[in-house]
Steps between C-alpha positions, in 0.01 A plus 500: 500500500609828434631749767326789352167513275514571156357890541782527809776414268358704254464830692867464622609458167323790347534733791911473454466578145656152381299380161321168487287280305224303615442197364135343517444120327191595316426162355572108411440229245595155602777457746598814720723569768279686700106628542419857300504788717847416628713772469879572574728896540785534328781750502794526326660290774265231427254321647346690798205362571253253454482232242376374158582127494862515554744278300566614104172665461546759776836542418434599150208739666753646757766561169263682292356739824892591484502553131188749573661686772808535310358615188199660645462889457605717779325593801160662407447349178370169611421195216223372516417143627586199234312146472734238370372096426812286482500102411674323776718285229577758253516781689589414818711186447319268723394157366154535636237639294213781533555908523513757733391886521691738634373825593832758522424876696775740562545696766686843549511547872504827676830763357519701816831468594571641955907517545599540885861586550572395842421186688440612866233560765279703321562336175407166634200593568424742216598173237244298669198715468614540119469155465168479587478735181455434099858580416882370502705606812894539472697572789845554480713538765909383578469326822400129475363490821202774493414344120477143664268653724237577248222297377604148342352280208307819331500552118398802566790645694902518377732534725900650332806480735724764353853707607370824320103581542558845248640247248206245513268787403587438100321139574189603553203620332441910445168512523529317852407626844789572700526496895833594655588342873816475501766507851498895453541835318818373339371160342165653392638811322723271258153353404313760438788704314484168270138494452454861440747529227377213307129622519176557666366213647123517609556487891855558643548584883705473764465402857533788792364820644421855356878597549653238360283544135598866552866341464427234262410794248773732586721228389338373176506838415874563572557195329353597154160354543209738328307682753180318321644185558572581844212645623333149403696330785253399790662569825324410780341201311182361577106655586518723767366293820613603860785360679666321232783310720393160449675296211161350426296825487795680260442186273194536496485905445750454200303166358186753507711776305613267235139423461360855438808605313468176280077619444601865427767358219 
C-alpha cells in the first residue's frame, strides 16, 4: 500500500513546481496486467507513484511519461492529455496477447520559486510555514549543521551548502522571492549587493529593525546600487504584528508578506 494517496503525492509534486505525468490505464482486451482506473505519477526521475501492471508494460508507460516531460513545452503551455492502445506482443514485447490504453496528462506544477539565505532560528521556522505553501523553497546557507536541521524528505524544499552565499545568487531564478537571514549585516549585504545588480526580483528583504534597513540602503547605495532598486529592499520584513521576538511569529509575519507581495505581483 502506498504511504501517501494519489492526490497527496500529487499536490507535493505540483506545489514544488517539479512536472509530472499521470498515467491512468483506460482500458483492456484480453490479458492485462492490471484493472482500468489504475493509474501511476511519473517524473523525470521515474516512477513515483502508483502502478500500471508493472513488468515491460509499465516500463514502456514510465519511458514514454519521460519522453513527454522532456519534450513537453515549457511551463504554462501545457499539452494536452494523449490516449495510446498498444498490442502487448508487438508493441510491448510480451508474448501474451490483448491491448492496453493508456491515458497520458501532463502536469506543470506551481513556478513560484521562495530562496532563504540563512539557515537559523528564524529561518527554520519561516521554511516550514513555506512548505505548507504551493511553491519550491531553497535555503542556502554554509553551515551543515543549521541546514541538517531543516525539514527532511520534501520535494518541495532544497537545501545548498555553499562557502560563498553572494556567489550562489547566479543559481537561482530572477524572478524568485528572496529572503535574507543570514549571521549578520556583513553576510546579508554580500547578498543583496548580488541580487540587486543582477535585477529586480519580485520580493527581496532582509531580516532586522528600522535602523538596520536605514543601513542596508545607505550601503547599496554607496555601493552602486540604483536608488529604485534600493528603495525596493524590505527591511523590517514581515506584516506588522506586535512584539515580533518569537522565531515562530517572525516566520510567520514574513510567510504572510511573501503572500501579499506574491498577490500584488
Amino acid at each position: 500500500m502506498e504511504a501517501v494517496s494519489f492526490f497527496e503525492k500529487a499536490s507535493e509534486l505540483e506545489s514544488a513546481g517539479i512536472p509530472f505525468v499521470v498515467v491512468t490505464l483506460a482500458g483492456t482486451r484480453g490479458h492485462a496486467p492490471q484493472d482500468p482506473g489504475a493509474k501511476a505519477i511519473v517524473s523525470k526521475d521515474g516512477l513515483e507513484w502508483g502502478t500500471v501492471g508493472g513488468g515491460k508494460v509499465e516500463a514502456k508507460a514510465i519511458s514514454y511519461s519521460r519522453e513527454i516531460l522532456n519534450l513537453a513545452p515549457a511551463a504554462g503551455d501545457n499539452p494536452g492529455p494523449e490516449l495510446l492502445t498498444w498490442n502487448l506482443q508487438r508493441d510491448v514485447g510480451m508474448s501474451c496477447g490483448g491491448e492496453v490504453s493508456f491515458l497520458f496528462e501532463r502536469f506543470v506544477g506551481s513556478t513560484w520559486t521562495i530562496v532563504v539565505f540563512g539557515a537559523g532560528h528564524v529561518a527554520q521556522m519561516l521554511v516550514r510555514q513555506l512548505l505548507m505553501l504551493r511553491a519550491k523553497v531553497i535555503c542556502v546557507d554554509t553551515r551543515p549543521e543549521w541546514l541538517d536541521r531543516m525539514p527532511k524528505d520534501s520535494k518541495k524544499l532544497k537545501k545548498v551548502l555553499t562557502e560563498n552565499l553572494a556567489g550562489s545568487v547566479a543559481d537561482f531564478p530572477e524572478d524568485a522571492s528572496y529572503v535574507v537571514m543570514t549571521r549578520g549585516h556583513a553576510t546579508d549585504l554580500p547578498v543583496l549587493e548580488a541580487l540587486l545588480k543582477r535585477g529586480t526580483p519580485p520580493y527581496v528583504g532582509a531580516i532586522g529593525s528600522k535602523v538596520k534597513g536605514i543601513k542596508i540602503r545607505k550601503d547599496l547605495g554607496d555601493l552602486g546600487i540604483s536608488p529604485e532598486r534600493v528603495a525596493n529592499v524590505r527591511c523590517p520584513m514581515g506584516i506588522d504584528i506586535d512584539n515580533r521576538n518569537d522565531p515562530a511569529e517572525i516566520g510567520i509575519s514574513i510567510a504572510a508578506e511573501l503572500i501579499r507581495a506574491r498577490g500584488h505581483g
